[in-house]
Backbone as XML, in Angstrom:
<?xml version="1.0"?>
<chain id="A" units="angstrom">
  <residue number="1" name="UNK">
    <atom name="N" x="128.090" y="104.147" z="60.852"/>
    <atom name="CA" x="127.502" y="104.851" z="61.966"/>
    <atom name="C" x="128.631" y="105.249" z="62.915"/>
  </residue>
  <residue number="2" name="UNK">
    <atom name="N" x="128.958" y="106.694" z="63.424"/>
    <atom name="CA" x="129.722" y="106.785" z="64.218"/>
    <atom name="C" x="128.804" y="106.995" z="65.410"/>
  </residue>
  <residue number="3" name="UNK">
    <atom name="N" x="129.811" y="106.616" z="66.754"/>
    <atom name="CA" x="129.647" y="106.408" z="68.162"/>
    <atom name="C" x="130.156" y="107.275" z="68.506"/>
  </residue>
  <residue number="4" name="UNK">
    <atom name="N" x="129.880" y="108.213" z="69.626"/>
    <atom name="CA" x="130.495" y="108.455" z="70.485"/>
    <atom name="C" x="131.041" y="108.672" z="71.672"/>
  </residue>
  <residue number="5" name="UNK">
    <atom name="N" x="132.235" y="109.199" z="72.163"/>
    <atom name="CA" x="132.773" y="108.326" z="73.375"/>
    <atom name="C" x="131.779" y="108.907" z="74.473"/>
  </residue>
  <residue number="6" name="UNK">
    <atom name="N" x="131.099" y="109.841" z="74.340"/>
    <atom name="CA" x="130.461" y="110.727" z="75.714"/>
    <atom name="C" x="129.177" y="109.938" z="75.610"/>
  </residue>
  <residue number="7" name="UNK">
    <atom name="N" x="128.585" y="109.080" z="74.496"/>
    <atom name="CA" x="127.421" y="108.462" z="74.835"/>
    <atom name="C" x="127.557" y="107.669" z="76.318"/>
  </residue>
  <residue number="8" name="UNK">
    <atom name="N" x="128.524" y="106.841" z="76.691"/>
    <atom name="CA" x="128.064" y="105.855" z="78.043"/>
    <atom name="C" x="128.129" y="106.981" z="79.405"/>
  </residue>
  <residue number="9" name="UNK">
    <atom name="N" x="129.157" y="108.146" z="79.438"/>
    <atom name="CA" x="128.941" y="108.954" z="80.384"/>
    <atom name="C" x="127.251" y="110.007" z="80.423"/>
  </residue>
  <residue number="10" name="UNK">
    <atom name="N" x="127.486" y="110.067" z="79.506"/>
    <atom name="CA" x="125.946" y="111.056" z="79.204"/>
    <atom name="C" x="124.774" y="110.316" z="79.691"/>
  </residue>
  <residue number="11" name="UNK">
    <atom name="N" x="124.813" y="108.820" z="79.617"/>
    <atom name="CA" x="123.826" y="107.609" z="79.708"/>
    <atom name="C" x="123.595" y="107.688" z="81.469"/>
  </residue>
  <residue number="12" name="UNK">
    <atom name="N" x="124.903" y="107.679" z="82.428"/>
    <atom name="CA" x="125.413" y="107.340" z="83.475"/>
    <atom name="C" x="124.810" y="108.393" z="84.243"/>
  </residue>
  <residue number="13" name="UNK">
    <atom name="N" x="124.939" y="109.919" z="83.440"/>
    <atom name="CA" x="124.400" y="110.578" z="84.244"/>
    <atom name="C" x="123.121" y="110.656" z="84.547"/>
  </residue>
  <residue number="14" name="UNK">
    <atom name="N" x="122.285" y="110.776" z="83.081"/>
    <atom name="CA" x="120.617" y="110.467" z="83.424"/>
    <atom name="C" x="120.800" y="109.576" z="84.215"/>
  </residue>
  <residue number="15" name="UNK">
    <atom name="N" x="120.582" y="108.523" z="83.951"/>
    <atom name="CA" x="120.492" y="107.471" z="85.340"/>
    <atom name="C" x="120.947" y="107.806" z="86.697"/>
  </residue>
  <residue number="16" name="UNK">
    <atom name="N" x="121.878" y="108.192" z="86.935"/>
    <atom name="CA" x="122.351" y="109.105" z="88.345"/>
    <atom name="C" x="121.036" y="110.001" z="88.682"/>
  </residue>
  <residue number="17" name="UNK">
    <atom name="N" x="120.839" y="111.052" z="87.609"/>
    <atom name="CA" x="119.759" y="112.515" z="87.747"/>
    <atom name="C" x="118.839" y="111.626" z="88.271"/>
  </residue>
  <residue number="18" name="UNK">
    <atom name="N" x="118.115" y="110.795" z="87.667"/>
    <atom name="CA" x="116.868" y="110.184" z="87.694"/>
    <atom name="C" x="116.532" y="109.348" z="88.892"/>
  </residue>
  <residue number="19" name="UNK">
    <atom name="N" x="117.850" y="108.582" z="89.364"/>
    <atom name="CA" x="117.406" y="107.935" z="90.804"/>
    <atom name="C" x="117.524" y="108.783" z="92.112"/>
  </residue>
  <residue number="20" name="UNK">
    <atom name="N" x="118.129" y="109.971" z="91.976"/>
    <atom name="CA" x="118.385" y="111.326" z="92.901"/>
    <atom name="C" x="116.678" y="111.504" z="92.896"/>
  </residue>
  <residue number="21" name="UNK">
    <atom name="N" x="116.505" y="111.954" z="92.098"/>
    <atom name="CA" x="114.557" y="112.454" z="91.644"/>
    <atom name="C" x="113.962" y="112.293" z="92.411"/>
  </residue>
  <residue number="22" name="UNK">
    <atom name="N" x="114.225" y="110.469" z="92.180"/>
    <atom name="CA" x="112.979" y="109.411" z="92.428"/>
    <atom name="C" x="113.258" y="109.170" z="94.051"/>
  </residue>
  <residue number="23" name="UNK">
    <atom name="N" x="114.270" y="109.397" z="94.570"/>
    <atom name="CA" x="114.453" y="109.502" z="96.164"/>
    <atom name="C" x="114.167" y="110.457" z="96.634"/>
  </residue>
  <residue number="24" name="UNK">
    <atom name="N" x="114.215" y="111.827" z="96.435"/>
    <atom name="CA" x="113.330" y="112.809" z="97.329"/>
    <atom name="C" x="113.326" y="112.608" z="97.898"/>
  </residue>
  <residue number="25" name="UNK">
    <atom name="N" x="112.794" y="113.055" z="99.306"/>
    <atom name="CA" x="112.001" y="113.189" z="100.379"/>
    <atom name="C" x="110.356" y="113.551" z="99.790"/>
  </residue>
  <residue number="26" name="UNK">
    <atom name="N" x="109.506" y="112.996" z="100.309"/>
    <atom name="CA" x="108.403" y="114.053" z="99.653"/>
    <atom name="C" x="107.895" y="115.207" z="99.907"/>
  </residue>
  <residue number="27" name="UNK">
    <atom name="N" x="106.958" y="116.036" z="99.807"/>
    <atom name="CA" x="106.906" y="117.515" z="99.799"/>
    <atom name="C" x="106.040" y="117.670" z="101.474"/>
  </residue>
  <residue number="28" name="UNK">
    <atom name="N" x="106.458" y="118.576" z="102.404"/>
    <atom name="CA" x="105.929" y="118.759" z="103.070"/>
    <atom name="C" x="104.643" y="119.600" z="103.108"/>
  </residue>
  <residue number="29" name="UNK">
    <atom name="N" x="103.938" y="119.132" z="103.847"/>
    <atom name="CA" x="102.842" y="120.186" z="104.147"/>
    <atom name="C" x="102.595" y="121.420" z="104.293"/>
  </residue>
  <residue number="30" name="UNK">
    <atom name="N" x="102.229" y="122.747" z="103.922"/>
    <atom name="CA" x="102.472" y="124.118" z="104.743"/>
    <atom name="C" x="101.432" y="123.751" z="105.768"/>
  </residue>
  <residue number="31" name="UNK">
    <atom name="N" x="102.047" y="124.124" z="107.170"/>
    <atom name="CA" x="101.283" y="124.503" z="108.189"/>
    <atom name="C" x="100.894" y="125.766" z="108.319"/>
  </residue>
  <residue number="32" name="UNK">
    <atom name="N" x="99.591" y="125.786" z="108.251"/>
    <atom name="CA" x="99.010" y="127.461" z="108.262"/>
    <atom name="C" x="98.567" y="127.865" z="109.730"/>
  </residue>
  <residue number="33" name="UNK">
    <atom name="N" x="98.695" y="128.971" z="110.265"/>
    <atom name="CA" x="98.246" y="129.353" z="111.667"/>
    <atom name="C" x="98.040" y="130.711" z="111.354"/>
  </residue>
  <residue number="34" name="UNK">
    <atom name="N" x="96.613" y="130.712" z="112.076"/>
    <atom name="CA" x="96.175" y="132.337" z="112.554"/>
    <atom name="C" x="96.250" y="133.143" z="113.558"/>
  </residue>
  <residue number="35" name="UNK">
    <atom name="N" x="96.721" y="134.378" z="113.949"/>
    <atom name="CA" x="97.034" y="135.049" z="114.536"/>
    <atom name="C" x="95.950" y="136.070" z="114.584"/>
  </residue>
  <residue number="36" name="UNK">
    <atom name="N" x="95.130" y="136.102" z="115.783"/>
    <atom name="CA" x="94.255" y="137.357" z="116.294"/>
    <atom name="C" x="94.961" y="138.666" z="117.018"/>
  </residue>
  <residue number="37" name="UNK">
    <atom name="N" x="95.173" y="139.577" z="116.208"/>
    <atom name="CA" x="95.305" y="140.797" z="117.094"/>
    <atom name="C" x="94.331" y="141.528" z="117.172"/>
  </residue>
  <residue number="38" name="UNK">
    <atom name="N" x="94.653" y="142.096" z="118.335"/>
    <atom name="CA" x="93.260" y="143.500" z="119.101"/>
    <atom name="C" x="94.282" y="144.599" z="118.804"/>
  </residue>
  <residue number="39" name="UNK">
    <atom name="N" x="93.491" y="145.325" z="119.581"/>
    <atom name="CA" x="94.302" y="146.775" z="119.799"/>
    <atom name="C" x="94.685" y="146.877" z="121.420"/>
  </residue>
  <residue number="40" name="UNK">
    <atom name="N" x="94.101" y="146.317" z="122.175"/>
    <atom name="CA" x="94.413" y="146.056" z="123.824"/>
    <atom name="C" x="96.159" y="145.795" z="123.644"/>
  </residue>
  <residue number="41" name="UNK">
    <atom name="N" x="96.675" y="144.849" z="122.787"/>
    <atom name="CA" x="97.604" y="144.172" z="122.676"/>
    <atom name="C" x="98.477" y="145.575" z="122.552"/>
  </residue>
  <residue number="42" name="UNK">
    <atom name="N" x="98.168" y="146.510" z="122.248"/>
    <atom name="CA" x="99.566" y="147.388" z="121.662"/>
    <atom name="C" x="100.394" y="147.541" z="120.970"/>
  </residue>
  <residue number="43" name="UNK">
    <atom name="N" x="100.600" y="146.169" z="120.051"/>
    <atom name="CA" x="101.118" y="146.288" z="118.576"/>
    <atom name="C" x="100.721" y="147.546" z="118.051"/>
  </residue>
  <residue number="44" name="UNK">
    <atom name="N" x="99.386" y="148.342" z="117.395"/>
    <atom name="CA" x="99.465" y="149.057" z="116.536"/>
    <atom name="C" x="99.654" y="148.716" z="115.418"/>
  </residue>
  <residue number="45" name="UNK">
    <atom name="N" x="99.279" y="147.641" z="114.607"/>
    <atom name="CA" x="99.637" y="146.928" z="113.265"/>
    <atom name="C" x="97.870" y="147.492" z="112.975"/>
  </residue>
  <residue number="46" name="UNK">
    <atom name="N" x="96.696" y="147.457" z="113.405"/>
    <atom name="CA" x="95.545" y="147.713" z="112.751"/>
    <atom name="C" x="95.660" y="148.456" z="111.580"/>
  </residue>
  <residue number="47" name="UNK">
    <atom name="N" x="96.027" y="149.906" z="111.977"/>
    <atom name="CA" x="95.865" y="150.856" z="110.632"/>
    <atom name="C" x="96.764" y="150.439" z="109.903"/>
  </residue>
  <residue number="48" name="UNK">
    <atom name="N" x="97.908" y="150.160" z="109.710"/>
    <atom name="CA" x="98.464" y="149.390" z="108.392"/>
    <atom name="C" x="97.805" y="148.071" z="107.780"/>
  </residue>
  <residue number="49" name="UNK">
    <atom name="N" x="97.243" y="147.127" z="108.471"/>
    <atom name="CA" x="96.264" y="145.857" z="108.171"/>
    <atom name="C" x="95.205" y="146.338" z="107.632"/>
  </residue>
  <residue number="50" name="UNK">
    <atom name="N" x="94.819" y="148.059" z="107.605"/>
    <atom name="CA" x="93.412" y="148.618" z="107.110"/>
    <atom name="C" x="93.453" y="149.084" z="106.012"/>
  </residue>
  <residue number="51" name="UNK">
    <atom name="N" x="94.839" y="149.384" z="105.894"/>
    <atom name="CA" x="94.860" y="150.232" z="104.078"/>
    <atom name="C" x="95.011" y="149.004" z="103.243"/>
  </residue>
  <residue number="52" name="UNK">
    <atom name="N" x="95.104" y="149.805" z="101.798"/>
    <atom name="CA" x="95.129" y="149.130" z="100.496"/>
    <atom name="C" x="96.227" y="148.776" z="100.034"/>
  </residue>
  <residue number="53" name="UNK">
    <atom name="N" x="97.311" y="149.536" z="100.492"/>
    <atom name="CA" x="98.679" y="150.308" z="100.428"/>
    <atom name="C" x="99.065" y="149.145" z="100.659"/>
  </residue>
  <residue number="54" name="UNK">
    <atom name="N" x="100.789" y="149.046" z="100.402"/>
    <atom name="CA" x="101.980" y="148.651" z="100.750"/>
    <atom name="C" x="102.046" y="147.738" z="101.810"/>
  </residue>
  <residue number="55" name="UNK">
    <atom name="N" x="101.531" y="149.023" z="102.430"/>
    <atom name="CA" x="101.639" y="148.542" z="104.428"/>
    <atom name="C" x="101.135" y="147.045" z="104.812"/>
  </residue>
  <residue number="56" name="UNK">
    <atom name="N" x="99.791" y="146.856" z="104.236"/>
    <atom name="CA" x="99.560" y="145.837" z="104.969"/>
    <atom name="C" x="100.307" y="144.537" z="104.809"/>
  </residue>
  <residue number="57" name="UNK">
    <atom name="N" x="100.582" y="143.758" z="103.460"/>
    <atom name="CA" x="101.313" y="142.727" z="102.968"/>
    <atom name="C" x="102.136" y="143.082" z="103.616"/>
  </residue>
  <residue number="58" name="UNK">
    <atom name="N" x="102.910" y="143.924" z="103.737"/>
    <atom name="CA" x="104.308" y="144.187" z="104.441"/>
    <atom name="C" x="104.333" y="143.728" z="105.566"/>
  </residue>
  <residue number="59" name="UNK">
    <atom name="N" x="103.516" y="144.478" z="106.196"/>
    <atom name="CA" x="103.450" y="144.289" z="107.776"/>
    <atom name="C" x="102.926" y="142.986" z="108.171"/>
  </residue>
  <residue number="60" name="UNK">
    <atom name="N" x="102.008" y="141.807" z="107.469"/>
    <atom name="CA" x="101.538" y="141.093" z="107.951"/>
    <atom name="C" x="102.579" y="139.778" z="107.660"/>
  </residue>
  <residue number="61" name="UNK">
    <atom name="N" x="103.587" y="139.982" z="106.773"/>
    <atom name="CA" x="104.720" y="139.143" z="106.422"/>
    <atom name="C" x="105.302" y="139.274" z="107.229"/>
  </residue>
  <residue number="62" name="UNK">
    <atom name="N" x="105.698" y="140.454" z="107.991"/>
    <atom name="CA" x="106.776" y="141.061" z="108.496"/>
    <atom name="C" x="106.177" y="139.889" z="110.148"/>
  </residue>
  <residue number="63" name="UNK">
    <atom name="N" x="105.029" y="140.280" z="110.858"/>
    <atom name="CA" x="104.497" y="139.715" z="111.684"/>
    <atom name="C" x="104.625" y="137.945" z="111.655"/>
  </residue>
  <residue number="64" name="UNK">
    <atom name="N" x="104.663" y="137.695" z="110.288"/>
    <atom name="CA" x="104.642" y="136.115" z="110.243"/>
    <atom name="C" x="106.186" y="135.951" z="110.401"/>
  </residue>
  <residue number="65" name="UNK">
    <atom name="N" x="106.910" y="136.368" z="109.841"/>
    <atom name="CA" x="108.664" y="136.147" z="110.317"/>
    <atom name="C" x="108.850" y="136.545" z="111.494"/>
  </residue>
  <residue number="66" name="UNK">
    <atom name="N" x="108.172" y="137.164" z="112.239"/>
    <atom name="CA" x="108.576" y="137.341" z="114.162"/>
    <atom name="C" x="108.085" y="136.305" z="114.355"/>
  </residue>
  <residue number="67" name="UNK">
    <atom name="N" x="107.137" y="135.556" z="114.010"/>
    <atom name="CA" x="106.205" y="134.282" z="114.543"/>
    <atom name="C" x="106.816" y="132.741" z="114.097"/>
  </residue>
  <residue number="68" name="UNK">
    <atom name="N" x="108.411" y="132.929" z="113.441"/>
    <atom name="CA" x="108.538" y="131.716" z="112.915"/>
    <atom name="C" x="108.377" y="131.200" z="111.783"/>
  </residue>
  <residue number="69" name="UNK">
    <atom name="N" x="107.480" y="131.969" z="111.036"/>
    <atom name="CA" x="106.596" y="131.382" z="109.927"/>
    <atom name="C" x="107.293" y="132.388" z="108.884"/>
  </residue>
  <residue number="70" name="UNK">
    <atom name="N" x="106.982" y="131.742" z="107.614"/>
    <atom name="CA" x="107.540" y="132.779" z="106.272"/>
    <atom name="C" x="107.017" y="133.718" z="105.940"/>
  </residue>
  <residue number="71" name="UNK">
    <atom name="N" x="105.786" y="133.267" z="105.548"/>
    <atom name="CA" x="104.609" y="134.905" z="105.008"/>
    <atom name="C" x="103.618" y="134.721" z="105.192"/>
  </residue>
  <residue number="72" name="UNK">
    <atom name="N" x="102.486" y="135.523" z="105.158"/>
    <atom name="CA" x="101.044" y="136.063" z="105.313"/>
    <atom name="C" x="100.633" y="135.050" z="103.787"/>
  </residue>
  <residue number="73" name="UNK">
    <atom name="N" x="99.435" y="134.448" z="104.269"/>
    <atom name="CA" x="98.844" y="133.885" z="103.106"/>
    <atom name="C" x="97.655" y="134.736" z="103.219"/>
  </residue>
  <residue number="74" name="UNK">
    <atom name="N" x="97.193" y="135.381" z="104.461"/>
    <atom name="CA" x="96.048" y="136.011" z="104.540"/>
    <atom name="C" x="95.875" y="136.940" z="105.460"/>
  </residue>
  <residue number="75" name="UNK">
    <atom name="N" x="95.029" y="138.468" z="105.808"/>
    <atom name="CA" x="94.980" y="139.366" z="106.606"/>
    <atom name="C" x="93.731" y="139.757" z="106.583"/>
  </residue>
  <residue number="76" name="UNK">
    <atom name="N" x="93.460" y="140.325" z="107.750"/>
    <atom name="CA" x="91.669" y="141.018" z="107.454"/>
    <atom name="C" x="91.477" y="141.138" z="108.568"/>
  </residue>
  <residue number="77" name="UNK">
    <atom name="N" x="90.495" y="142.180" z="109.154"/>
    <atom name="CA" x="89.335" y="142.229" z="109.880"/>
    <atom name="C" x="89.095" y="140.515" z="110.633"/>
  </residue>
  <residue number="78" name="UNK">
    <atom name="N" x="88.785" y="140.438" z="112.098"/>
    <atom name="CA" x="88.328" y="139.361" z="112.760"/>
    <atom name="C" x="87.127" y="139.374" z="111.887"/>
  </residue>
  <residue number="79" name="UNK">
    <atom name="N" x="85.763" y="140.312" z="111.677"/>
    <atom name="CA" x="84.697" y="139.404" z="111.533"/>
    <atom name="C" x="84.934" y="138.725" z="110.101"/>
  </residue>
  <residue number="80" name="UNK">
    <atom name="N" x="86.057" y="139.165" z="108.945"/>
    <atom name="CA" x="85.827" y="138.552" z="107.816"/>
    <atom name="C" x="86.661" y="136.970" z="107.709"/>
  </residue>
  <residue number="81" name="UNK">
    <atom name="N" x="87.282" y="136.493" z="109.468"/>
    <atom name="CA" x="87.904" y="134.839" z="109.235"/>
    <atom name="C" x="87.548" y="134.569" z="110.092"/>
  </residue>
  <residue number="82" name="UNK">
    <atom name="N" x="86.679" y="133.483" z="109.282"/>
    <atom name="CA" x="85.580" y="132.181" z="109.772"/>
    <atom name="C" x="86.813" y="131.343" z="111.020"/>
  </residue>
  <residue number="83" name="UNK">
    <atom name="N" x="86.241" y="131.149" z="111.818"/>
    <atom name="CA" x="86.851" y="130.163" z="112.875"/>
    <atom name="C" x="87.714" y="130.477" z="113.595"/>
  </residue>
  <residue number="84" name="UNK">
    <atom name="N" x="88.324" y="131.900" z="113.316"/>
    <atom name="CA" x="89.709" y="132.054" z="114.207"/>
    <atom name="C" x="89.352" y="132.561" z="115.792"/>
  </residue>
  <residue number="85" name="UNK">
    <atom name="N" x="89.965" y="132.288" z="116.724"/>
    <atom name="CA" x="89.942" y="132.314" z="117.728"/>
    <atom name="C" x="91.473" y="132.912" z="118.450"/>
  </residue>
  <residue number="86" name="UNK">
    <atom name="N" x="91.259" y="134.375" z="119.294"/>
    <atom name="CA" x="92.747" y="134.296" z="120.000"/>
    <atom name="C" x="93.841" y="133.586" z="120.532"/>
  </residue>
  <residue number="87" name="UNK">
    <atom name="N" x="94.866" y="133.619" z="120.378"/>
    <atom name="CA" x="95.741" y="132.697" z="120.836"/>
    <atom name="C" x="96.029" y="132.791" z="121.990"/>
  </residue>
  <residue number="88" name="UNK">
    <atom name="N" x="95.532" y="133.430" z="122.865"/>
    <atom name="CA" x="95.454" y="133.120" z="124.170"/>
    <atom name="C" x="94.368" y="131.787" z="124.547"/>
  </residue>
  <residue number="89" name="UNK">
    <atom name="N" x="93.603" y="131.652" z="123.756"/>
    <atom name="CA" x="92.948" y="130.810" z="124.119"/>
    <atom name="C" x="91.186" y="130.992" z="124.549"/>
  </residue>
  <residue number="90" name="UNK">
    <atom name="N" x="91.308" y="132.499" z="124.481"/>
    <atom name="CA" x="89.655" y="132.737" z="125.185"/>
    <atom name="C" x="88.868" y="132.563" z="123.561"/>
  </residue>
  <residue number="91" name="UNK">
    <atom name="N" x="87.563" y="132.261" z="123.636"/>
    <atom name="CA" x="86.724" y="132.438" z="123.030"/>
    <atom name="C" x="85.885" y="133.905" z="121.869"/>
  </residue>
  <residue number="92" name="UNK">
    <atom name="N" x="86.165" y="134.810" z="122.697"/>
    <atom name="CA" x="85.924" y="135.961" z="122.300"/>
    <atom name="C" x="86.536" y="136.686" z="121.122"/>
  </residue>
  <residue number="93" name="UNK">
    <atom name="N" x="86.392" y="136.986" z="120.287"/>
    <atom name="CA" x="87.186" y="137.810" z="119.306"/>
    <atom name="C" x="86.439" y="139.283" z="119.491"/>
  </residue>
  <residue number="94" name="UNK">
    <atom name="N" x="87.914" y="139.878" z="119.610"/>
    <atom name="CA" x="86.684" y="141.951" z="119.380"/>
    <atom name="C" x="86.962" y="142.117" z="118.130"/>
  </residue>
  <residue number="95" name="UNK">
    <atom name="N" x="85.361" y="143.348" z="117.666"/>
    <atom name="CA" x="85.402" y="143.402" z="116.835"/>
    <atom name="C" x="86.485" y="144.307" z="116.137"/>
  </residue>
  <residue number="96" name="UNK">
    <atom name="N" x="87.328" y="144.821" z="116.787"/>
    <atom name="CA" x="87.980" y="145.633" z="116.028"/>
    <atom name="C" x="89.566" y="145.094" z="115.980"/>
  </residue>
  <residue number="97" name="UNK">
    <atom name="N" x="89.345" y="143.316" z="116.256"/>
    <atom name="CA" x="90.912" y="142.758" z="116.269"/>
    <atom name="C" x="90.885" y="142.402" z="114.209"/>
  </residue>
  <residue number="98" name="UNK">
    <atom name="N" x="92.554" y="141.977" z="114.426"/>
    <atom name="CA" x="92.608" y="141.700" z="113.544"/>
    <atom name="C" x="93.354" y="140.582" z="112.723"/>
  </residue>
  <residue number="99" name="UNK">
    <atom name="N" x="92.961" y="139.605" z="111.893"/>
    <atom name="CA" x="93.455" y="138.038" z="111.984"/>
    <atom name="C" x="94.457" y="138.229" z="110.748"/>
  </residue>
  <residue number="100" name="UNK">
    <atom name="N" x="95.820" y="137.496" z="111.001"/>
    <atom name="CA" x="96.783" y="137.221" z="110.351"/>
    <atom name="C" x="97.221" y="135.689" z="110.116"/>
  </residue>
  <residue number="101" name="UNK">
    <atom name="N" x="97.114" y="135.236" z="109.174"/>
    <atom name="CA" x="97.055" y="133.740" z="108.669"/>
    <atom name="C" x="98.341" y="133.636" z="108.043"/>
  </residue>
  <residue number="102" name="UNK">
    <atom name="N" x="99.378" y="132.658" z="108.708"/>
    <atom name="CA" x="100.655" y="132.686" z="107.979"/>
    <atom name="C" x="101.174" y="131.026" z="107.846"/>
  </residue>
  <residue number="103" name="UNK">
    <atom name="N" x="101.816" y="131.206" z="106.611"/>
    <atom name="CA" x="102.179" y="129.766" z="106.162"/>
    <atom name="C" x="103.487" y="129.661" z="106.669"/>
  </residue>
  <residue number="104" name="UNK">
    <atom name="N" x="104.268" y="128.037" z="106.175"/>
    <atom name="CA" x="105.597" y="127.864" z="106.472"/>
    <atom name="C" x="106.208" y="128.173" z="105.209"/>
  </residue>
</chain>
């Protein structure tokens, strides 16, 4: 039977790979946050948030990287997301705002 010499280094490294692994950190959470825009606001993001097109993914990513956040997990019309509320804080949503949901 031949041996060879790279078997105990080859051995050394799995074992190295494997306790790196097993220390991790574990996986963080995405924090998701929604963003109500109107049209009062003056952005002008609606008609791109309205087409089918390009525009909107674009623009609503684009909106989540001014905000800190990485990308749009979600966009639409206020009446089609359940629970969101302006970030100002009032109660009211108009109907012609529009909600941007972005992850980390």
């Amino acid at each position: 039977m031949r041996h060879s010499a790279f078997s105990p280094v080859f051995t050394s490294v799995l074992v190295a790979l494997s306790l790196a692994v097993s220390q991790a950190p574990p996986a963080r959470a995405t924090e998701v946050r929604s963003f109500v825009l109107t049209p009062a606001e003056g952005y002008g993001v609606q008609e791109c948030l309205a087409t089918e097109g390009e525009c909107g993914p674009a623009m609503a990513d684009a909106w989540c990287q001014s905000q800190g956040r990485t990308r749009a997990i979600s966009y639409g019309p206020s009446h089609d997301a359940d629970g969101a509320a302006p970030a100002d804080g009032s109660r009211e949503v108009e109907p012609s705002a529009y909600v941007i949901t972005c992850g980390d």
